[in-house]
N, C-alpha and C positions, 0 to 999 in steps of 0.2 A: 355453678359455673363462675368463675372468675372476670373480675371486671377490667378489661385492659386499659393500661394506662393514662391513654389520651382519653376515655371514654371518663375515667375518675376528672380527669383534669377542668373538660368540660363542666360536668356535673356541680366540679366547686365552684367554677366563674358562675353558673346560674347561680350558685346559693350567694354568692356575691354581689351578685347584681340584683337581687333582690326575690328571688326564686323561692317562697317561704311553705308553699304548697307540696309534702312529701308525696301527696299521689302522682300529683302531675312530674316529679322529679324519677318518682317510679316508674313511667311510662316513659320517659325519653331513656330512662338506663334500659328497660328492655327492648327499645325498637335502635335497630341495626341501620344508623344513618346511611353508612355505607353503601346497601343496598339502594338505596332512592339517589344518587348520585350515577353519573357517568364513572365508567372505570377510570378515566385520566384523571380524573378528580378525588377517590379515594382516598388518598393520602393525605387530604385537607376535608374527610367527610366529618370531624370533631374539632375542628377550627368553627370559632363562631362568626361566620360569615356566609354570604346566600353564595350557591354557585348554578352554573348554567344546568338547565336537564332540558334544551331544546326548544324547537321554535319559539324563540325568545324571551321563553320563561325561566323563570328560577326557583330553586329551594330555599325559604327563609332561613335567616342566620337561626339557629337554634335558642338564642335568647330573645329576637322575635316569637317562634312557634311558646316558648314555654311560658313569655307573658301574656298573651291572649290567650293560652288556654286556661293559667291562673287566672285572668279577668273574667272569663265565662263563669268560674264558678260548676263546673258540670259533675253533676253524681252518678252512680250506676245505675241510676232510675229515667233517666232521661234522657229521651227521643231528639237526635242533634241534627241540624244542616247546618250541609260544609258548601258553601259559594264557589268552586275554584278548585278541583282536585289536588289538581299539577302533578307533584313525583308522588300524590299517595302518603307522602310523609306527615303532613298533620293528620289525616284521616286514620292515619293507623296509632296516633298517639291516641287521638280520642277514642278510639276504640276500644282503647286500653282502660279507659276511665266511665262509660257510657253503656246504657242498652242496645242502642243503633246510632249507627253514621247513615244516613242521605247526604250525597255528596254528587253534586253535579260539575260537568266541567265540559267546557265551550270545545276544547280543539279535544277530537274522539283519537287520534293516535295515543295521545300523552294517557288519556282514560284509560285503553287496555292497555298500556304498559303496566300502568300503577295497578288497577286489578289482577293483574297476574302475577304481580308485586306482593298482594296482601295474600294473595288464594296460596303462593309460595311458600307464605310467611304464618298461614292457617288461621289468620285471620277473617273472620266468617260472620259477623255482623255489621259488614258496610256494605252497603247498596248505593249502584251510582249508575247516572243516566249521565249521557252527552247533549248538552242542551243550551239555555241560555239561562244563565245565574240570575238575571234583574229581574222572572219570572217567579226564581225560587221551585217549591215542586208541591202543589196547591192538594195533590190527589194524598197527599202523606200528611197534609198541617192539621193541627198545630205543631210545634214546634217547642219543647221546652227551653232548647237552646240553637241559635244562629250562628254562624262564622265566616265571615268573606276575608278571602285572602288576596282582595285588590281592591285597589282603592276605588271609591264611588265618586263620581266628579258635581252630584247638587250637595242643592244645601241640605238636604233630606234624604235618607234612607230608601231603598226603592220601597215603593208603595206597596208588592205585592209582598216584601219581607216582612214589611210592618202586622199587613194583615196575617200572616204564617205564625207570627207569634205568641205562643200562649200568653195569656191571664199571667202575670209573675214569674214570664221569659224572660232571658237577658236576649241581645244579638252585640257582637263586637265584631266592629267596622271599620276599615280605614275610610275616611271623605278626607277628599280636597281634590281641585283641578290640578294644579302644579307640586311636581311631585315635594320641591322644598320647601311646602308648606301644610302637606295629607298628617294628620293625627288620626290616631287610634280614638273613636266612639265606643262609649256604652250604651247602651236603650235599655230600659226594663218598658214591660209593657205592665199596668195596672187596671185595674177598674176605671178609674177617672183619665188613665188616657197611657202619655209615654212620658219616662224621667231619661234624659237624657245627661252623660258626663263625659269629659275630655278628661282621656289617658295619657297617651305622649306621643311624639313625633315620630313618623315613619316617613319610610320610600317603598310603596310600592307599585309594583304594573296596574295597569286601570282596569276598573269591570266595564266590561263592554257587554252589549247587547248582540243578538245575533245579528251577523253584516252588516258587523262596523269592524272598519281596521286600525290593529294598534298602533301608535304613533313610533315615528324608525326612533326615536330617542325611549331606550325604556327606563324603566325603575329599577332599583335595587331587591325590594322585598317580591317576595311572593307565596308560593305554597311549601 
């Protein structure tokens, strides 16, 4: 099947911006942005920018999703949690890279859409609950690899992520309270405890706990 042309176009700006990872470049050429967008938005589903998919979340810009999924680091061997559904669109790249996706996500409308998004799309190893993401999902951990797609507002990691973590997991995280100042986290978790490193500057929606409400000013980034 042939790759149409805004879909090539995209694909070079990630290799330009620093995209160096051929699997993960592999998996966004086969996942159909399109579909995880609103139909009025289509025509801008391979512009690298986030757009709306509803109660006032968004789809990350594409060269957001491609570098945290390049930071994770994920192989076909390991077991992922995704913090944050949203349109389904990161969940169905890793998917494409991964044994399983667990993927939890707060507001349950946006959940069955996106699952009936990937069952459409015959993608058949993500599993996801509607829940609360700072929980994580305890009955599935460890976890070889973590990914929250909003930003966390301590200085710290939620507690119950850190413990979901395996032994020589990574987890990539946006923190910060104010969105013009949330950078992208690494964690690995080791023996002797967690390595921590700062990636680069984001915007995105906040993780919230269950019944808390999001703030009327949002973010830019998200799922």
């Amino acid at each position: 099947m042939s790759v149409e042309p805004r879909k090539i176009r995209l694909l070079m700006h990630l290799r330009k911006s620093g995209i160096t990872d051929t699997r993960v470049l592999g998996a966004i050429e086969r996942i159909p942005r399109e579909v995880f967008v609103p139909q009025a938005f289509h025509d801008q589903a391979y512009e690298d920018m986030a757009l709306p998919i509803g109660l006032g979340q968004t789809i990350s810009q594409p060269l957001i999703v491609a570098r945290m999924t390049q930071a994770l680091e994920v192989t076909e061997r390991h077991k992922v949690l995704e913090i944050g559904t949203g349109s389904g669109y990161q969940a169905s790249v890793l998917a494409k890279l991964c044994r399983r996706v667990y993927t939890i996500e707060r507001h349950k409308p946006l959940l069955d859409v996106a699952m009936q998004r990937l069952l459409d799309m015959r993608i058949h190893n993500v599993t996801a609950k509607a829940g609360d993401g700072t929980k994580g999902w305890p009955e599935q951990a460890p976890f070889e690899r973590i990914i929250v797609t909003a930003a966390h507002g301590g200085t710290e990691p939620p507690e119950a992520l850190v413990d979901q973590l395996a032994v020589g997991g990574l987890m990539v995280i946006p923190m910060g309270t104010e969105r013009r100042n949330q950078k992208v986290m690494r964690y690995r978790r080791t023996e002797e405890g967690i390595e921590r490193e700062e990636l680069w500057p984001v915007r995105f929606v906040p993780l919230l706990p269950d019944g808390q409400q999001e703030p009327a000013s949002k973010a830019a980034g998200s799922r």
